[in-house]
N, C-alpha and C positions, 0 to 999 in steps of 0.2 A: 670553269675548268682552267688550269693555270697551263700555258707552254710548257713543253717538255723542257728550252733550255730556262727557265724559271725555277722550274722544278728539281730540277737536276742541282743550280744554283744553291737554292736552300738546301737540300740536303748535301751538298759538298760544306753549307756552313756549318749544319750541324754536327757534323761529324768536324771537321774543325775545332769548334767550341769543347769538345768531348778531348780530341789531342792539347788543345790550350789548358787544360783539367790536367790532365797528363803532364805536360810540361810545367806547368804549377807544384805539383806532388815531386818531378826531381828537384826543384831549387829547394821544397821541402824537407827532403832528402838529405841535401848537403847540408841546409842549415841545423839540421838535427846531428847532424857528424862533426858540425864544428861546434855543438855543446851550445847553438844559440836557439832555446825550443822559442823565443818571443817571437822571432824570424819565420822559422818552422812554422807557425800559428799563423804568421801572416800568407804563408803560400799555402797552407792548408785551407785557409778560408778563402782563400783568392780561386782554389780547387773548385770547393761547393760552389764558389758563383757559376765558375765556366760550367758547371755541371747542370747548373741553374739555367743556364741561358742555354745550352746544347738541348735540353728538356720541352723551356719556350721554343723552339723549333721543331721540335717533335712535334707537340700537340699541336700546333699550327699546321705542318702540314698534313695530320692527321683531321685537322677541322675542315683545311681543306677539300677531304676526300678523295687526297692524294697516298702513296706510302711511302715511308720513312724508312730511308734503307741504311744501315747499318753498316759501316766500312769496318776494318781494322787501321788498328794507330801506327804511325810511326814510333820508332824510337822517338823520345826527344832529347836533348843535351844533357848531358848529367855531367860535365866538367864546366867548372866555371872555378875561378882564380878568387872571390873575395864576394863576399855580401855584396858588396856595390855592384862588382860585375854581374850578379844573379839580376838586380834590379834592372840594370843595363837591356837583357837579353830578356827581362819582364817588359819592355816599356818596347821595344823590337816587336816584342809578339803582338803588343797591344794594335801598336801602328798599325801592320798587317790585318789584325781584324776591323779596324775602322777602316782601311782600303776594300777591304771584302764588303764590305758591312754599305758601304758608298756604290761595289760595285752592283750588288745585287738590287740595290734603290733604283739604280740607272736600269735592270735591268725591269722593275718592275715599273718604273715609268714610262716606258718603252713598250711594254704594253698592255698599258694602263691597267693597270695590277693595282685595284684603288686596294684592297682589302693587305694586301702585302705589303705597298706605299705604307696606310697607317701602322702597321702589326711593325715594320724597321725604324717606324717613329721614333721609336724608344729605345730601340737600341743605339742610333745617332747621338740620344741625347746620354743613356751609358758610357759610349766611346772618349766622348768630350771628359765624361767625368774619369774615368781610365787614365787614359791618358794624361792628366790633371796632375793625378795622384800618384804616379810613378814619378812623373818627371818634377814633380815635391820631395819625393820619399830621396830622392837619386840626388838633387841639389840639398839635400841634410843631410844627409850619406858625406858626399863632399864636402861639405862644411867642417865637421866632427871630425874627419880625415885619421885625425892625430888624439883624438880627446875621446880615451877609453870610458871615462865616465859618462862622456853623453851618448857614447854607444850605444852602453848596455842600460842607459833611461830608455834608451829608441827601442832597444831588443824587451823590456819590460811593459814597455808601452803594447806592443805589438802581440805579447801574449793574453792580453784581453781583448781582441781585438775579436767579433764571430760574425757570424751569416744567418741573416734572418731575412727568409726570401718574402717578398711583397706580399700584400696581403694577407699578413701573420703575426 
């Protein structure tokens, strides 16, 4: 049986992962307003994961033989000034969840939470790769600055871009 504040923990992540989907879908939003759907594609897919990973929480604490409680979402941001700055407040969020994601490790170390230890394995090793990837996408964003043609290769690129959850 897991600690109530263990418990509590995961499912504050969950529902988290669920607002991070959310906050994905408005950068989606905007890039679909400024006519770039490559971008769009990339928050939309960047959605299905959070939604992915909100889910791995669920059934975890459901395997558990705990319950998965259900919040309501914040608003999240819908103004942002330029693609970059979308990326900016992407790589922000990311951060946050790899603090979360670190806290909840400590919290299951703490009492020796072997079964929750291994099950955030994976997710430590996601955040690394997260994080990775924004702050890539964010330093070519800045490069290109000025050079519309290598934008809209990056906004091309980006619309083939999908979400194929593990073991599928």
């Amino acid at each position: 049986m897991v600690k109530e504040k263990l418990l509590r923990a995961l499912n504050e992540q969950m529902n988290f992962e669920f607002y991070a989907a959310h906050s994905y879908l408005a950068m989606a939003a905007y890039c679909s307003a400024e006519s770039l759907d490559g971008f769009a594609n990339f928050f939309l897919v960047q959605a299905e994961e959070e939604r992915f990973h909100a889910m791995k929480f669920y059934n975890f604490i459901n395997a558990l033989g705990e319950r998965a409680t259900i919040k309501s979402l914040c608003e999240p941001n819908n103004s942002f000034t330029s693609v970059l700055n979308a990326f900016e407040k992407a790589l922000e969020q990311e951060k946050e969840v790899t603090k979360r994601i670190y806290h909840l490790s400590d919290l299951a170390l703490d009492d020796r939470e072997h079964a929750t230890m291994s099950f955030l394995k994976w997710f430590i090793e996601e955040q690394v790769e997260e994080e990775d990837l924004f702050d890539s996408i964010i330093q070519k964003l800045k490069r290109i600055e000025n050079d519309s043609n290598a934008f809209f290769m990056l906004d091309e690129e980006f619309a083939k871009r999908s979400f194929t959850p593990e073991g599928e």
